[in-house]
Structure formats: C-alpha cells, structure tokens
C-alpha positions in Angstrom: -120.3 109.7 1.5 -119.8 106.3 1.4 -116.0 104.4 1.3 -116.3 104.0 -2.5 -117.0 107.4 -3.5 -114.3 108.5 -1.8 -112.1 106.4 -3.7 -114.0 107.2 -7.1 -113.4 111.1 -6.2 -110.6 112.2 -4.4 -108.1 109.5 -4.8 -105.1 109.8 -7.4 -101.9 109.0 -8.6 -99.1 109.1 -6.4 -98.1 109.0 -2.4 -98.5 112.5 -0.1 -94.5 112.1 1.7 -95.8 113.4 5.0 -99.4 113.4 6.8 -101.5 115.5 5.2 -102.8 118.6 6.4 -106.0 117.4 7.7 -104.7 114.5 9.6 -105.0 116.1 13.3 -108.2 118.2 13.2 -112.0 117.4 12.5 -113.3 117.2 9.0 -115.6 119.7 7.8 -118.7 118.5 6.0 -118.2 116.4 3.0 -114.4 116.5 3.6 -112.4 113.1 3.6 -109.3 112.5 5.2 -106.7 110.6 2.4 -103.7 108.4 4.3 -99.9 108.4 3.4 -100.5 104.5 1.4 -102.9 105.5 -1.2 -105.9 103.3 -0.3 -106.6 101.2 -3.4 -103.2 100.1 -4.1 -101.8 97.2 -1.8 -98.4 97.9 -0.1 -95.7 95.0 1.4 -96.8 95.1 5.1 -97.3 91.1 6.7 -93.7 89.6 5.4 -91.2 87.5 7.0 -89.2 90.6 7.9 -92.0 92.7 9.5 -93.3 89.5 11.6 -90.4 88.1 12.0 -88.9 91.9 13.7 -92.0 92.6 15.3 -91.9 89.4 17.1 -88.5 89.8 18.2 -89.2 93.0 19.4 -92.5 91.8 21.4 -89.8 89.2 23.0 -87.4 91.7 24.0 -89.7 94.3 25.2 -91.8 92.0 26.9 -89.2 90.8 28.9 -87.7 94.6 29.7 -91.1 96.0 30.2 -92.2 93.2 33.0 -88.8 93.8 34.8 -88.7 97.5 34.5 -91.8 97.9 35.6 -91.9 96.0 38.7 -88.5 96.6 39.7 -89.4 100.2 39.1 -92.9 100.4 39.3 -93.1 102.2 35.7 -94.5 100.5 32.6 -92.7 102.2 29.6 -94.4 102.5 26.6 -93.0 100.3 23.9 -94.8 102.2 20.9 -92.6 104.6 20.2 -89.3 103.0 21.4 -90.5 100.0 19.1 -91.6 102.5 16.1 -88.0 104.3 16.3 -86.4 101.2 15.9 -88.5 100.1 13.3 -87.7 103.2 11.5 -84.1 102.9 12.2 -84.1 99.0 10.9 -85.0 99.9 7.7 -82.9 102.6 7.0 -80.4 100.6 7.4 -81.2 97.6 5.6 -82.6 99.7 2.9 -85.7 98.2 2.3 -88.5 99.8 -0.3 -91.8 100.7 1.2 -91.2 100.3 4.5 -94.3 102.1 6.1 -96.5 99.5 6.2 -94.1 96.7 7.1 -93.0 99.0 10.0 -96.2 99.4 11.2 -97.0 95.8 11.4 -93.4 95.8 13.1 -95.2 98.2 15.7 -98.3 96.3 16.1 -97.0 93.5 16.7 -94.7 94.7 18.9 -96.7 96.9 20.7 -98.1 93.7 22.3 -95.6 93.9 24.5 -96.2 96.8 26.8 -99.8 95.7 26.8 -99.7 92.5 27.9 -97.2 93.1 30.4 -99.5 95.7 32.4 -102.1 93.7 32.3 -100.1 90.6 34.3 -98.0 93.1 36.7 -100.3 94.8 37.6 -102.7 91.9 39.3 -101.1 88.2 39.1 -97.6 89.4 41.5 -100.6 90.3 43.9 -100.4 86.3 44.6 -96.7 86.2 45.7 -97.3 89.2 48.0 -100.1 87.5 49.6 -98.7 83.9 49.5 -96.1 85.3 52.5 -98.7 85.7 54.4 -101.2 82.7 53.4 -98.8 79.8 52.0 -101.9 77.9 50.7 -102.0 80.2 47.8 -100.1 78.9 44.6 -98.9 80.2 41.6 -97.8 78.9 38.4 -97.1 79.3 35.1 -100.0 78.2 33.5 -102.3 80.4 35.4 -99.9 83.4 34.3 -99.8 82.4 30.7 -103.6 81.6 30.3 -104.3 84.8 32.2 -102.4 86.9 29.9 -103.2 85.2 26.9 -107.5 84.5 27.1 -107.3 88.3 28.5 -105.2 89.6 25.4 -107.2 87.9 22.5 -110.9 89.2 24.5 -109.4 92.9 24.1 -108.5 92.2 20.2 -111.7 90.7 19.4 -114.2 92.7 21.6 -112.1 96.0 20.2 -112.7 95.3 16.4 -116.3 95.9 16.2 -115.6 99.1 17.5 -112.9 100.0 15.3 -114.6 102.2 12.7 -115.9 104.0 15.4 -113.3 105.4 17.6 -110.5 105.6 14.2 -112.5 106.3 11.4 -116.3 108.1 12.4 -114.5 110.1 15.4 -111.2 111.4 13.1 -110.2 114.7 14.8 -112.4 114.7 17.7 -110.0 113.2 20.2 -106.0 113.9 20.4 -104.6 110.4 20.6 -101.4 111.7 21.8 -99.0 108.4 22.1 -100.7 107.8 18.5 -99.8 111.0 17.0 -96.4 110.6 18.3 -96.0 107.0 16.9 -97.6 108.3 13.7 -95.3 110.9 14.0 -92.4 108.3 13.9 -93.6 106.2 11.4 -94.2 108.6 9.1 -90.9 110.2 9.1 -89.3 107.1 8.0 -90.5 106.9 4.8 -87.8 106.5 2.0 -86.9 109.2 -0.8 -88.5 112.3 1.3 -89.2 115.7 -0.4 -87.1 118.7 1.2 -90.2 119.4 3.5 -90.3 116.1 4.2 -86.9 115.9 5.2 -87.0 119.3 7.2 -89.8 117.4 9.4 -87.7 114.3 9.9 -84.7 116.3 11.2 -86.9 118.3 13.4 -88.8 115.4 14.9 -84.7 114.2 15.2 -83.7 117.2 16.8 -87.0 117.5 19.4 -86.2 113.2 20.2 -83.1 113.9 20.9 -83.4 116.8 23.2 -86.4 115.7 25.1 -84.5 111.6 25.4 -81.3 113.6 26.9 -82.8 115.9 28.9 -85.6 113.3 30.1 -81.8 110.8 30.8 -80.1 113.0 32.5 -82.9 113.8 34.6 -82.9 110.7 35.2 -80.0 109.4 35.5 -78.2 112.3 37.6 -80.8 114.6 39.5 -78.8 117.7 38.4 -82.6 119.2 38.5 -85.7 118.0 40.4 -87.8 115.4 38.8 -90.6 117.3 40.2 -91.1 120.7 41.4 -92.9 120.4 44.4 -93.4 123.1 47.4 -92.7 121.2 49.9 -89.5 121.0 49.8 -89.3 124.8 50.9 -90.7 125.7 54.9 -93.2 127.3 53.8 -94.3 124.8 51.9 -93.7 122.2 54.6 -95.5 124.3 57.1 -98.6 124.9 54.9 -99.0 120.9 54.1 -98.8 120.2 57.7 -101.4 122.5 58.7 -104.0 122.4 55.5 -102.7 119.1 54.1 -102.1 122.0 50.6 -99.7 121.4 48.2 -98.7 121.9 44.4 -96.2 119.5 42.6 -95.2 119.5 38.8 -93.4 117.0 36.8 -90.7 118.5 34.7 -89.8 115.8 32.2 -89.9 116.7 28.1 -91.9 113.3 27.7 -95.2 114.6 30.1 -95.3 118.0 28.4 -95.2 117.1 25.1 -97.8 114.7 26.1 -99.6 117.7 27.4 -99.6 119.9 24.1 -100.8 117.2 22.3 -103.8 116.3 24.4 -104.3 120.3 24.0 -105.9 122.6 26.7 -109.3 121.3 26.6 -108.8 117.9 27.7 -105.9 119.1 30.1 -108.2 121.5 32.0 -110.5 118.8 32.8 -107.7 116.0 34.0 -106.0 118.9 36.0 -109.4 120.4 37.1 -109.8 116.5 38.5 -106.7 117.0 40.2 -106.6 120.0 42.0 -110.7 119.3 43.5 -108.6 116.1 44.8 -105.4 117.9 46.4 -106.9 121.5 47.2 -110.2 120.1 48.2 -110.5 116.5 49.0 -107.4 116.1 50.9 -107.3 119.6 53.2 -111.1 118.5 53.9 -109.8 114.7 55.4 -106.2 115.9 56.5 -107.9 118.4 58.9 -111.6 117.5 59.4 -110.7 113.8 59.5 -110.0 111.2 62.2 -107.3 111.7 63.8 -105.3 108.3 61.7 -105.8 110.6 58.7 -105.0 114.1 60.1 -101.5 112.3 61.4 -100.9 111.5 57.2 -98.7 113.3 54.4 -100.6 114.8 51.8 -99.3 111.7 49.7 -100.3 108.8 52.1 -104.0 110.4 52.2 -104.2 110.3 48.3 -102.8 106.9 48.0 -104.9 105.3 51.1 -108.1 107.8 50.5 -108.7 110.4 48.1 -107.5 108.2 45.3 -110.4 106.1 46.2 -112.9 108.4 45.2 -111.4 108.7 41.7 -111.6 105.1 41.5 -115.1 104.9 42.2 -115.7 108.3 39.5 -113.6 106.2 37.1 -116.3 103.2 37.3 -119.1 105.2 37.1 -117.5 107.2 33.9 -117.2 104.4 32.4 -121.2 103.2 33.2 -122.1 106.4 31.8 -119.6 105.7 28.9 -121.3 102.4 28.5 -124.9 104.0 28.4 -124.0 106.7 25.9 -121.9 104.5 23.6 -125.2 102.1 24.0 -126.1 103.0 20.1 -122.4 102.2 18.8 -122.3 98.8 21.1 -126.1 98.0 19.3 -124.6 99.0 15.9 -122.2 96.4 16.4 -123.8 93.6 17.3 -126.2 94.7 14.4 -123.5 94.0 12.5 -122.7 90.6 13.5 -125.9 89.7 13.3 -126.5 90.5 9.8 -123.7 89.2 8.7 -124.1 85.9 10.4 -127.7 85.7 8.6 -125.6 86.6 5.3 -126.6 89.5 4.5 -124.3 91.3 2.2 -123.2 94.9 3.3 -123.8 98.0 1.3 -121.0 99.0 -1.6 -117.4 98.1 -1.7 -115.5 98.4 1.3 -111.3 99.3 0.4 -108.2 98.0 1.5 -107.8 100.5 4.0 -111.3 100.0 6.0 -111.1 96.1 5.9 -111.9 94.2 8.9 -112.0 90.8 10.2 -115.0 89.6 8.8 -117.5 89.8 11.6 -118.7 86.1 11.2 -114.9 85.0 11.9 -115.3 87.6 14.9 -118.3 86.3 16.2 -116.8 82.8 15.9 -113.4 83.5 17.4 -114.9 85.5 20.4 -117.0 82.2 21.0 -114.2 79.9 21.1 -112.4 82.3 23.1 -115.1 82.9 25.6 -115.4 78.6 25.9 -111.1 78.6 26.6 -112.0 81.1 29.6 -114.9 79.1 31.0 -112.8 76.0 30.9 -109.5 77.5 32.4 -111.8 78.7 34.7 -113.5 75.7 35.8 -110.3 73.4 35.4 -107.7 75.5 36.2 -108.8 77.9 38.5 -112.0 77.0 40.7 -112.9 73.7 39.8 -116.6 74.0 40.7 -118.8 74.4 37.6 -121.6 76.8 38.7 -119.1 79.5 40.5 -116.8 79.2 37.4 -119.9 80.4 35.3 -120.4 82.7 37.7 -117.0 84.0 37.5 -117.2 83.7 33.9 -120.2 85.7 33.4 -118.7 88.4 34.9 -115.6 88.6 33.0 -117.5 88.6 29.7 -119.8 91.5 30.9 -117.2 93.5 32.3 -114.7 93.2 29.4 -116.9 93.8 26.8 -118.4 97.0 28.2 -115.1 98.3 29.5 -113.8 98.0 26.4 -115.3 101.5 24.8 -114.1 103.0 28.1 -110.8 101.7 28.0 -110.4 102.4 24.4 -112.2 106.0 24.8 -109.2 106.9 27.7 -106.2 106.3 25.6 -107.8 108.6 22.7 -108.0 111.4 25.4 -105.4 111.2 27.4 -103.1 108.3 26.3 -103.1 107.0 29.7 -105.3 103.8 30.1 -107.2 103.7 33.6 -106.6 100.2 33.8 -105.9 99.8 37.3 -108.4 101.9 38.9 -111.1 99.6 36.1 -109.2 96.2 37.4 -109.6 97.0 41.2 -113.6 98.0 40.3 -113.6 94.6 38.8 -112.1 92.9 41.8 -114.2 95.0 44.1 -117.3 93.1 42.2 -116.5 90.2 41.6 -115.0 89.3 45.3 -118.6 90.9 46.2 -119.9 88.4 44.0 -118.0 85.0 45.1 -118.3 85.8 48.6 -121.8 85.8 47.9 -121.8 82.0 46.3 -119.7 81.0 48.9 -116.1 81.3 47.6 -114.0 83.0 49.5 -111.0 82.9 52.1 -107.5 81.8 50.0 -109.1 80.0 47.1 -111.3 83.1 46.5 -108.1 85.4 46.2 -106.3 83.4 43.6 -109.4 82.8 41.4 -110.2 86.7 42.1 -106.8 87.5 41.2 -106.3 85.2 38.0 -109.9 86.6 36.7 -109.1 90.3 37.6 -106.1 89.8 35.5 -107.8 88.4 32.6 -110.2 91.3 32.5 -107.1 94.0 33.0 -105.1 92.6 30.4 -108.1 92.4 28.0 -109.0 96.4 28.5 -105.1 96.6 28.6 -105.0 95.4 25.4 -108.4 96.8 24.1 -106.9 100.8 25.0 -103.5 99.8 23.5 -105.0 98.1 19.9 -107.1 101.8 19.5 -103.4 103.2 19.0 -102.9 100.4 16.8 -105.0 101.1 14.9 -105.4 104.8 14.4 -101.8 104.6 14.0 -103.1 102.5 11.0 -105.7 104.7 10.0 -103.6 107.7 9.8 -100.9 106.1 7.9 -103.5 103.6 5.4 -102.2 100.2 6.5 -104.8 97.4 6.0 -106.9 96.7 9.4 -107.5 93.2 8.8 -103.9 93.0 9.1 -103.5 94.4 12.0 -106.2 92.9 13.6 -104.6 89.1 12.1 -101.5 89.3 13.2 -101.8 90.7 16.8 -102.5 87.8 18.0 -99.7 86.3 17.3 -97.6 89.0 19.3 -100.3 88.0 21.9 -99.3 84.5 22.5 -95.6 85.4 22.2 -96.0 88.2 25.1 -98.0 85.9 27.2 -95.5 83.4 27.1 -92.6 85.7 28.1 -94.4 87.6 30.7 -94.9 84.4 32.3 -91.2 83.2 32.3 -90.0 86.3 33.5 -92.6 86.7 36.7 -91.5 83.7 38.1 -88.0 83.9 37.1 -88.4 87.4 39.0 -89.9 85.9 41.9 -87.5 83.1 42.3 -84.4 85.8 42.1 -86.0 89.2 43.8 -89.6 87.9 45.2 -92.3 90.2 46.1 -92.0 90.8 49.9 -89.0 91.2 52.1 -85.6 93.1 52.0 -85.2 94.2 48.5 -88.3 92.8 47.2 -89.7 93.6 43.6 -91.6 97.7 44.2 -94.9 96.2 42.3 -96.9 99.2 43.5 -99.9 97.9 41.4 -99.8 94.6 42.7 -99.7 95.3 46.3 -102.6 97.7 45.5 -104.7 94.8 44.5 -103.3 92.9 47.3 -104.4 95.3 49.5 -107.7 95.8 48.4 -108.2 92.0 48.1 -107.7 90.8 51.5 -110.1 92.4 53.3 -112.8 91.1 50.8 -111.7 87.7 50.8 -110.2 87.0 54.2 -112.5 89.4 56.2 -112.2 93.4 56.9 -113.5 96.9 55.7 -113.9 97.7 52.5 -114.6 101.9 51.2 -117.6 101.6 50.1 -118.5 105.2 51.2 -115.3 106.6 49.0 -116.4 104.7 46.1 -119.9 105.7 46.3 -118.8 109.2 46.4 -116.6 109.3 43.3 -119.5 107.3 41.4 -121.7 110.5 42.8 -119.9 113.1 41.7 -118.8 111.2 38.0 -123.0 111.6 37.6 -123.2 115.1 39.0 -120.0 116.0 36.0 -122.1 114.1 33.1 -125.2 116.2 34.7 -123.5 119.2 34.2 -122.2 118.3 31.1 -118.2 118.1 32.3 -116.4 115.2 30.8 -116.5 112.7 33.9 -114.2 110.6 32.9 -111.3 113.1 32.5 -112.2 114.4 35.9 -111.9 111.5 37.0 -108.7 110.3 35.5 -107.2 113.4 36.7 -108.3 112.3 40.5 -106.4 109.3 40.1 -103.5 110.3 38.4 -100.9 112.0 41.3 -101.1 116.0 40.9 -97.5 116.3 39.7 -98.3 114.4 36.4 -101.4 116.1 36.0 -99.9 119.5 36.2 -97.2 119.6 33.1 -100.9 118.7 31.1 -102.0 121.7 31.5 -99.0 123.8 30.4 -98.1 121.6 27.1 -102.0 122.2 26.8 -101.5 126.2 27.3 -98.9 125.9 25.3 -100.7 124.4 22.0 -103.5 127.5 22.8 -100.7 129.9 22.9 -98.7 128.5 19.7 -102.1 128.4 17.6 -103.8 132.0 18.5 -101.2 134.8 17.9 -101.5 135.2 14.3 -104.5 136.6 13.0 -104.0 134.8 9.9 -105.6 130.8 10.7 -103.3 129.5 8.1 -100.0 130.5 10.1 -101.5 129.0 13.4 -102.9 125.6 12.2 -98.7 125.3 11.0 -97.2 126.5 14.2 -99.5 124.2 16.1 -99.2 121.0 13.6 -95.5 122.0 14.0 -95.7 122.4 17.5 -97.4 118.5 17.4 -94.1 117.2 15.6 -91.8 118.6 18.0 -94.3 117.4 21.0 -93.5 113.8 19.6 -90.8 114.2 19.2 -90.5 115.0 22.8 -92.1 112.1 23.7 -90.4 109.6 21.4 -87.1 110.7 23.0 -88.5 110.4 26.5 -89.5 107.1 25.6 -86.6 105.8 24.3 -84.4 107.2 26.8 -86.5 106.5 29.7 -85.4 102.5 29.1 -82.1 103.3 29.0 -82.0 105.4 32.0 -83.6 102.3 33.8 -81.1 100.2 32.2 -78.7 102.4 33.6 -80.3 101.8 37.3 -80.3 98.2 36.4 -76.2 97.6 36.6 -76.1 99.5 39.1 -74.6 102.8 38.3 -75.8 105.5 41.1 -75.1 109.4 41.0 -75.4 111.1 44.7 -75.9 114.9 43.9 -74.0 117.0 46.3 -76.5 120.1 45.8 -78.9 120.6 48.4 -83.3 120.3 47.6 -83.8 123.7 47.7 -80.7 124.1 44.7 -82.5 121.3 42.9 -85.2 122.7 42.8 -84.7 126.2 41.5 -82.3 124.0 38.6 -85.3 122.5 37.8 -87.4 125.2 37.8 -84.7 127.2 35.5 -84.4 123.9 33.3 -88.2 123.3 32.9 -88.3 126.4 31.9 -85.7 126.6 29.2 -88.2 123.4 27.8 -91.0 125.1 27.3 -89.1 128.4 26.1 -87.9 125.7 23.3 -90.9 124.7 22.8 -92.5 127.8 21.9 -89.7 129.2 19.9 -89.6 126.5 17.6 -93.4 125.8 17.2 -93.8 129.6 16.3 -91.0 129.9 14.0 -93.2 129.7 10.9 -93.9 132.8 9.9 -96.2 132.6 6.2 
C-alpha cells in the first residue's frame, strides 16, 4: 500500500494524545502504523527556539559528555537527558505544539553524545602515545576536521537507508534508547486526556525511582554496583582455579534497557556472554600459557577473550553487509534514478520526506573531496597513500553504516569501538604495506580511525533520530537538514575541550584522564605501526565462529556483541528480557498482556530516562569532589544489593501487571 493510500484511507481529523497501540509491535498484513502529528498537516518544528535550544544543548552536552567520559570512562547518553529537558522547557514556557519542535531540540542535540564518542574514543590515543614518541603532534584542526568529515559521512551515508531500518522494519527490532526517548517526547505533549496524563505521571514516577536509585548507587555504595561472586571465598576460590565467575549489574537504567530489548535479543547478547566467561576464559586461564593462567578473569577478557568478539563483531557486520546487499543496491538505485531525473512513483507525505537524493548524492561528493584533501594536506601529505587512506574510509564507512545502524535497533549499544579497532587493524595493515608507518603512520591511522568511528558513531545514533521521528510524525527532511548543524557545533566543542583536558589533566601520568577506549587503540596501534605482535589468531577465531552463528541461523551479531560487552552488563539483559516474557504471558486473554507489556515499556523508560539523567549528576557529584567511604564490609554490600535489586524488579512487575481488563 503505497504512502498515499494510506493517507487517502486511514487518516482523519484530529491528533491520537499518546502512541498508538500499534506503535511497538509488527504490523499485520495491510495494517499501517498512524504517528502522534497527523501526517498531512505541517506542525512548528525548525524555529528559532527549537534550533536555537537544541544547539545550546549540543554545546553543553558536548562539553560534559567529552569530560565525563574520559575522566570517567562512561559516555552518557544525551537522548533522553536532552529529551527530558526538552519536555521540561516547554512546559514551562508554555509553548503550543511543542512535539515537533522538541524533537528537533533532541536531534539536534543528540549530536552531542555522538560526536563525542566518536573523538574519545580514538584521537586521545595520540597524547598517550606522544609520551612515549614526542614526534607525534596533535592539534586542533586534526580534532575538529576529524570529528566533523566523520559526522556529516554518517548523516549522509545513513539517509538512504532511512526507510529501511524506520519505516519497512517497524516492529521487528526493539530500539530501546528510542522507545525510551519516544517515551519522553511523547509524554510532553500539551492538553493530555486523563490516560494520557495517567502515562505521563507513571513515566514520572518510574524516572524518578530508577534516577534516585541509579544516584544513590552511585553516589554512596549503600549496595553493590554489581553483584559479583567473587567477592565471597568460594567465589574467589572457584575463579582462581577455573578462571569461572558470574557478575550482574544492578542499576534501574540496564534493566529497563533489558525489558525493552525483550528476551529474544537478550538471550542471544547473554548467550554471547556466558560462551566468553564460562567457556573462553576457563579454556585460556587454565589450558593457557602460563602469562595467562597467572591473570584475573577480568584481565583475560580485556587482553584476550574480548579479542575474539572483536573479530565476530567484523565478521557480523561482513555478513550484515552481504545480506543487506539488496537494500544497499536499492539505494543506490535510487540515486541513480533520480540523478537521471526520473520522477518517483505517487506522492510521497510530509512524514516520509527525505533529502532529495540528488542533493545526497551531491553533498556526499563534496564531503568525500573535504576528506581526501584533509587527508592529503593535513594529514599525510603524500597524494597516492592519502587515496589510499581515503579509499578505505569511504568503503568502510559506507558498509559499516547498516551494521552500525542495525546494533543500536537491537540492543541500543553501538559496537563502535570494537568496528573502529577492525578499521585500524586494516588500515595500519594497509599503510604498512605502502610504506607508511612508524610515528607518521599512527597519527594518520589514528585521525582516519576517528573519522570512520565518529561516522558509524553518528550513523547508529541518527537511526534513533530518526525512528524517534517516525514514531512521533516529525518531517525527515528536517531532521536530516538540521543535524548538521549540531554536527559542526559538537565538532567544534569536542575539540576545545580535548586539548583543554590535555593541557589541565593529560593522558598519561599520576592522575591522568582514565580514556579506556583511547588507550585501547593505543594499544593495539603500536605494535602495528612501530613493530610487535598483533592477534591475528583471536581475530580469526571470532570471524569463525560469527560464520558458524549465521550458518546455524543464530543472530551473529548479538552473539557477538554480547562477547564484547563485560558479563555483568550482559546479565541484567536477560532478566528485564524475562521480565517483558513474564509481564506479557499470564493472562489468557492477549488484550490484557499486549497492555501490561506496553505498560511495562513505559515504566522501562522511564527507568532509563531517570538513570540517564541522574547518572550526569552523580558524575557531577564525583566531579567537585564529594566522596562517600561506606563503612559496611563487601560481603554486606553485596547481599544490600542483592535485596535492593531485587525490590527493582519486584516493582517492576507489580506495576506492569497492574492492569487487570
């Protein structure tokens, strides 16, 4: 059914005041899914206020984010923190319509977090190194242009693909940070109906209990961040002869993250997990050589086992790649038709308006020309190896970009650091090859590795955008318009505040920045660059079994996300995901457990809205320096947390199941 038969037959007078019912689930045949703005009326979304907000908020966030998280070693999300405030904003000023203006507020904002995983993660790598090689420099420019080029290459190699992931797959994946956001947005809108109100005070309730609990966690320790059994002797004694242990985060934020993903999804990513920890890592801790055996369960993930996800990760996303082969055809198709100007078939609305392609298609050239000269004049100043280089930024942004988009629909967790140290894996490979290598090769594999993270950074973090959109019916070209201009503004502040960071903390030494991605790359990079051994076995071995999944039909790429991702976040997936089976099967009647488990959804945002928000104030808290020392011993900790984590999920099924007809 094409867009304008939709329009023709199921659209009416009036505005829906909450998502409708159909907005979580797959459509049956012939069914259409019918957003909050009514599709063929035009709503006040790009004005002075929403840009105008959304850019200050890109600023501030930005600047917190890149701090945060290498001060830390945690990127926050700035969706949801962005979206409450959005919310919050116009409440208070009053202002009519305000769903699409907030969500332009959260696109553009949303640029933020983004862009600053994208630079943290691989450019600090340089400082780190530059203690040890002081021929290596570092400067603004390269941070900016890094961040920037990388950025707008995830927007425009992400729009073609748009229809795909938000409109043609509607239902099939859980988009959980987008839910949540959604889930925010949409409980902001003005003159509510009761029901309406009743969700926006439960969403209220469920943010404010998972940001308290999630701060005082935090904050205090009055119960273990994670329960973990080695803490108890037995425990202790078991890791240090089988290397075996278990470990569950207990914060509100990771299980409401888990319910929404749901149990499917969550078996896979913890499935991954446990073949790592109860397999993997037993196997090398007592079987291995002897520098292994002589590890913590920890240091042989980090140094080892994680390896082997990596390398499943890569060749996930190859087989991603080949099986998304038709959509990546259909696209170009697309450009290709319409740069011979031929007109598309019927009328597309308001609500599934791109970019035109042509513009695309243009933009993406002059973009792809800005990286070949930063390259070549900012970078390695020899022609040939700055095609080189170039060449394999384009092919391994572009076909990463379905992977990195198809990770955050599953699990809302973009693999972009495990993707990033593939691509610096390759492309060292590749420039040792032409001859560039030793310090110069580091820097220009460092400044092109963060160009390609920050562009499947972005491309993973725009899908949110815009099935945040979708859900909602703001107008994609919009979106799509306007984050660019949150690009440049993120760029720009990420880059001032590394090297104001480096100047004030630095990245090696006695109280030095934690960077834990950066000195990942670091480490990784040196030996290819300046001579040493590289895992090539560990990586072949994930790509191995990532085919062997796909062969048995196992989604490899949630394996293999859950191999990378430490065990104790893995975990709390899989009980929010038995916990959305549990809430949606009691009843025998299917009405009563689609509304317990869309209820359960709200509150599951809720929980991770809260967690969000909180989480950058319990940092903040860190920040000036406030410190708590618990007097109770692990053990007491421990069963708190256990009795705590507990009361969570109690709440969490209570309330979900409290509709009864």
């Amino acid at each position: 059914m094409s867009d304008k038969s939709i329009q023709e037959e199921i659209y009416h007078e009036g505005d829906p005041l909450e998502l409708p019912e159909n907005a979580f689930r797959e459509l049956a045949k012939d069914e259409s899914y019918r957003p909050i703005m009514h599709p063929a009326h035009d709503y006040p979304e790009v004005t002075p206020y929403s840009v105008t907000m959304g850019l200050v908020l890109a600023v501030i966030f930005s600047a917190a984010a890149a701090y945060l998280g290498l001060k830390v070693g945690q990127v926050f999300e700035a969706a949801i923190p962005i979206a409450i405030i959005a919310v919050g904003m116009s409440r208070a000023l009053k202002k009519e319509n305000p769903l699409g203006q907030n969500v332009i507020i959260q696109s553009i904002g949303a640029c933020s977090g983004v862009i600053v995983a994208g630079a943290i993660f691989t450019l600090p790598a340089l400082y780190i190194l530059q203690a040890k090689y002081p021929d290596i420099t570092v400067n603004f420019l390269e941070i900016f242009c890094s961040s920037l080029l990388g950025g707008i290459l995830g927007i425009l190699f992400f729009i073609p693909f748009r229809k795909y992931f938000v409109k043609d797959m509607h239902g099939k994946y859980p988009f959980p940070e987008a839910t949540a956001t959604t889930q925010v947005l949409a409980s902001g809108i003005g003159k509510a109906s009761a029901q309406n109100d009743g969700q926006a005070k439960t969403l209220v309730i469920a943010s404010l209990i998972g940001g308290i609990y999630d701060y005082l966690l935090e904050t205090f320790g009055w119960w273990a961040v994670s329960l973990d059994t080695m803490v108890t002797n037995f425990g202790q004694t078991l890791a240090a002869k089988t290397k075996l242990v278990l470990s569950c985060n207990t914060q509100a934020a990771v299980l409401g993250l888990g319910y929404i993903i749901g149990l499917k999804y969550a078996f896979f990513i913890f499935a991954g997990s446990i073949f790592v920890w109860w397999v993997i890592i037993p196997l090398l801790g007592t079987y291995g050589a002897p520098e292994i055996a002589s590890l913590t369960p920890d240091a042989i993930f980090s140094d080892y086992a994680r390896l082997i996800g990596i390398g499943g990760i890569a060749m996930a996303g190859i087989i991603g790649i080949v099986k998304s082969w038709g959509i990546i055809r259909e696209a170009v198709g697309l450009a290709t038709r319409e740069l011979k100007g031929n007109k598309m078939d019927g009328k597309t609305i308001r609500w599934q308006t791109d970019i035109s392609m042509k513009h695309v298609v243009f933009f993406i050239a002059i973009a792809l020309a800005a990286v070949l000269l930063f390259f070549w004049f900012g970078v390695i100043h020899t022609f040939w190896q700055a095609f080189i280089a170039w060449i394999v930024v384009t092919l391994i942004a572009f076909l990463f970009t379905t992977v990195a988009a198809n990770a955050i629909a599953i699990v809302g967790s973009n693999p972009v650091s495990g993707m990033t140290l593939m691509t610096l894996i390759i492309a060292s490979a590749i420039f040792v090859g032409i001859g560039l290598s030793g310090t110069s090769g580091i820097v220009a594999s460092m400044v092109i590795g963060g160009v390609v993270c920050t562009a499947l950074s972005m491309a993973g973090g725009f899908v949110t955008d815009l099935k945040i959109g979708y859900w909602l019916g703001s107008t994609p070209r919009k979106q799509e318009s306007w984050k660019f201009l949150g690009t440049l503004v993120s760029a720009a502040t990420v880059g001032g505040v590394i090297l104001l960071l480096n100047q004030v903390y630095g990245f090696t030494g006695e109280n030095a920045l934690v960077a834990p991605q950066a000195n990942a790359m670091a480490k990784v990079i040196e030996p290819l660059m300046m001579g040493g051994d590289t895992p090539w076995i560990l990586y072949m071995v994930g790509a191995i079994l990532a085919l062997i999944l796909n062969w048995l039909g196992v989604p490899a790429l949630a394996f293999c996300l859950g191999m990378f991702i430490p065990l104790a976040l893995n975990t709390p997936l899989l009980v929010g995901g038995a916990i959305a089976w549990y809430v949606g099967s009691r009843s025998k009647d299917k009405a009563i457990n689609d509304a317990r488990r869309d209820r359960g959804t709200l509150i599951s945002s809720g929980l991770i809205a809260g967690g969000a928000l909180f989480g950058v104030f319990a940092a903040l808290t860190r920040f000036i320096g406030f410190e708590y020392n618990n007097p109770m011993d692990a053990i007491s900790v421990q069963w708190a947390g256990l009795a705590v984590y507990a009361l969570l999920i109690i709440y969490l099924i209570w309330e979900s199941m409290r509709i009864k007809r």
